[in-house]
C-alpha positions, 0 to 999 in steps of 0.5 A: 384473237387479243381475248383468245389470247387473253383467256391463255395467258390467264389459264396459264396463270392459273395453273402456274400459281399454285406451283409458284405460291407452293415454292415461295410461300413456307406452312406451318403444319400442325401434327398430331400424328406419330412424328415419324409419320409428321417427319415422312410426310412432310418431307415427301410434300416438299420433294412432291411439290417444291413448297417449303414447310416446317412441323411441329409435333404435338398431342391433339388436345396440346395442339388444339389449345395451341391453336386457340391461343394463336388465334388472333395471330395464326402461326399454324397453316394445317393441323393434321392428324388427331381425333376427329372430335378435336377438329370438329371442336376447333370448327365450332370454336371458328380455329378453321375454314372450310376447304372442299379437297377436289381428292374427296371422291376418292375417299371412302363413304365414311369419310365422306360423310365425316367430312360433310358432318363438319361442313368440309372444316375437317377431313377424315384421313384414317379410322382406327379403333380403341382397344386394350394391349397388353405385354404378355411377358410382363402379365405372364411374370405377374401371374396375372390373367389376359384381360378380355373385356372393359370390365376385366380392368377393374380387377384389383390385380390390375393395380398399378398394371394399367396405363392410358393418356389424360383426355385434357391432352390426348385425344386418344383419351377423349375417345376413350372417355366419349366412347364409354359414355355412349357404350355404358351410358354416363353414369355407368361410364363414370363409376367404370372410370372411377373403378379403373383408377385405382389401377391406373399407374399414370395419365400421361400427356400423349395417347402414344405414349402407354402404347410405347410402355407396354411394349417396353415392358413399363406396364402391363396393360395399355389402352389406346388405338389398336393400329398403334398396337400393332405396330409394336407388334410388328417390331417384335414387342410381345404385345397382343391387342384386342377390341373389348367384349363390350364393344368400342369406339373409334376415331376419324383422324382428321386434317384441317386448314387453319383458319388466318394462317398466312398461306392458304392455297399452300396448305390447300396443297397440302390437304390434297397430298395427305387425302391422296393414296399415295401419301396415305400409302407413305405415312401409312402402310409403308411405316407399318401403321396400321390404321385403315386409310381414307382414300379407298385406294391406298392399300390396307395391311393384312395385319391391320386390325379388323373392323368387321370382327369388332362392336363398333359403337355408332360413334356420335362425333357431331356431338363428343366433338362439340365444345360444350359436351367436351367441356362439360365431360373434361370438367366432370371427368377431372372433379370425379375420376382423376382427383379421387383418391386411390 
C-alpha cells in the first residue's frame, strides 16, 4: 500500500510540475517572426498555460549573433521563427539543445525530416517560398514592365526599383543568397547578384522590410518570402507576387530551445504550443499570414501561395546552414556584391 501510494504522489508530481515551473518560472523568447505574430502568440502561450514570458524581436541573423554573443550566459530560453538555416547554424555552433516535442507526429513529413536532419535542436514551424512582388501602380507610373523571372531584374530599367534585405541580417536574404547558388551554380549566382546591384536601391536589415516598401509604394520591386506578400495583398496594397520562371528556394521556419537558458521545461512548453494546430492557427491563418503551417492540422489559406504550382528547388538546408558554407558565402557575397561599385 505505502508503494501504491508512493507511486501516486509522485505521478501526481509529475503532472503537476510542468504546470507549476509554467506559472513561477518567466522565458525569455527570441522572435524572428513578424512582431504581431511574436506579440499574438506570446500572449496566448501565457493565457494557455499561466507561465509568464517576455519577447524580444529581431531579424534572424541579429538574433543569432545575439545568441552567440550570450552564450556564456544565456539571457534567452527559445528563439523561435526565422529561416531553418540560422537554426541549424546556432546547433553547429552548440547555441541550442535538443528537444524531441511529443506534438512531432502530427507535423507534416517535411518537418519531420528537417527536424531529424537537425538532430531535434531545431523544428520546422512553416514553409514558405522565395518569390518577387511588385507595386503594380508604381511600375505602371514608371511605364516599366512586370518582371516574370530572376533574370528580368537585371534589366537597366530596374535601377534604383529593387529592394531585398542583406543576408548578414536577414535570413530571408541568405535564402535568397543560398537558393541562387544552388538554382545557378556559384559562379553564375554571383555575377547575377553582382548585376542586380546596380538596380538594388537598399539592402535593409530585416527581410520584412522591403515587403513593407512595396506595398507602401517605396519601391517598385521586392524580393522576399511570397506569404509576406500576400499578406500585403490581403490588406489591399496593389502587390502581386510571383515565384520566378527559373525556379526558387525556400525556407523551413524554425523554433529552437536555447541551449544554458535558465527555464528549460518551460520553454519545452513553449515548443509544444508553437507546433500545436491551434497556435500555428492563431500566429497564422488567423493573422492572414500565409505561410504553409507545420502541423498537418492547422488549416491553410486558400490564398496562401501554391507550392505545387512552383520550381522548388531541392533545398540543401544541412549544408547552407552549416557555418563554414555560411561564412564562407557572407564573406564572399560582402567582398564581390555589396561593396562593388554601382
Amino acid at each position: 500500500m505505502r508503494l501504491s501510494l508512493f507511486g501516486l504522489a509522485l505521478t501526481t508530481t509529475l503532472c503537476a510540475a510542468p504546470l507549476a515551473a509554467q506559472a513561477q518560472a518567466p522565458i525569455t523568447i527570441y522572435c524572428s517572426i513578424l512582431e504581431e505574430q511574436c506579440r499574438v502568440g506570446v500572449a496566448a502561450f501565457e493565457k494557455a498555460t499561466g507561465a509568464k514570458a517576455t519577447m524580444v524581436r529581431k531579424s534572424t541573423g541579429e538574433t543569432l549573433a545575439q545568441i552567440r554573443a550570450e552564450a556564456s550566459n544565456p539571457r534567452a530560453d527559445v528563439w523561435w521563427g526565422g529561416p531553418g538555416d540560422s537554426h541549424i547554424q546556432a546547433a553547429e555552433e552548440g547555441l541550442t539543445v535538443a528537444y524531441k516535442s511529443p506534438k512531432l507526429p502530427e507535423l507534416h513529413d517535411w518537418a519531420q525530416r528537417f527536424a531529424e536532419q537537425a538532430g531535434y535542436r531545431a523544428t520546422g514551424t512553416y514553409l514558405g517560398a522565395l518569390g518577387i512582388g511588385y507595386n503594380t501602380k508604381v511600375l505602371e507610373s514608371r511605364g516599366l514592365p512586370e518582371p516574370k523571372c530572376w533574370a528580368d531584374l537585371l534589366d537597366p530599367k530596374y535601377r534604383d526599383e529593387v529592394q531585398v534585405s542583406d543576408p548578414n541580417s536577414s535570413g530571408t536574404a541568405y535564402v535568397f543568397l543560398a537558393s541562387l547558388v544552388q538554382l545557378m551554380g556559384e559562379d553564375k549566382a554571383f555575377d547575377y547578384m553582382k548585376g542586380l546591384h546596380k538596380n538594388v536601391n537598399q539592402y535593409t536589415k530585416s527581410g520584412a522590410a522591403p515587403v513593407k516598401a512595396v506595398a507602401l509604394g517605396e519601391t517598385g520591386i521586392a524580393i522576399a518570402f511570397m506569404h509576406d506578400m500576400v499578406t500585403m495583398i490581403a490588406d489591399g496594397a496593389p502587390v502581386k507576387t510571383l515565384a520566378p520562371c527559373e525556379g526558387t528556394g525556400y525556407e523551413t521556419g524554425s523554433i529552437s530551445v536555447v541551449k544554458g537558458g535558465k527555464n528549460t521545461e518551460t520553454a519545452q512548453a513553449f515548443v509544444d504550443w508553437a507546433l500545436s494546430a491551434d497556435a500555428q492557427k492563431l500566429v497564422g491563418a488567423d493573422l492572414k499570414i500565409y505561410s504553409i503551417a507545420s502541423n498537418k492540422n492547422a488549416p491553410v489559406s486558400p490564398d496562401a501561395p501554391k507550392l505545387s504550382e512552383m520550381k522548388l528547388i531541392n533545398y540543401d538546408t544541412a549544408k547552407y546552414g552549416s557555418v563554414a558554407e555560411r561564412t564562407r558565402l557572407l564573406k564572399k557575397w560582402d567582398a564581390e556584391v555589396k561593396s562593388a561599385p554601382r
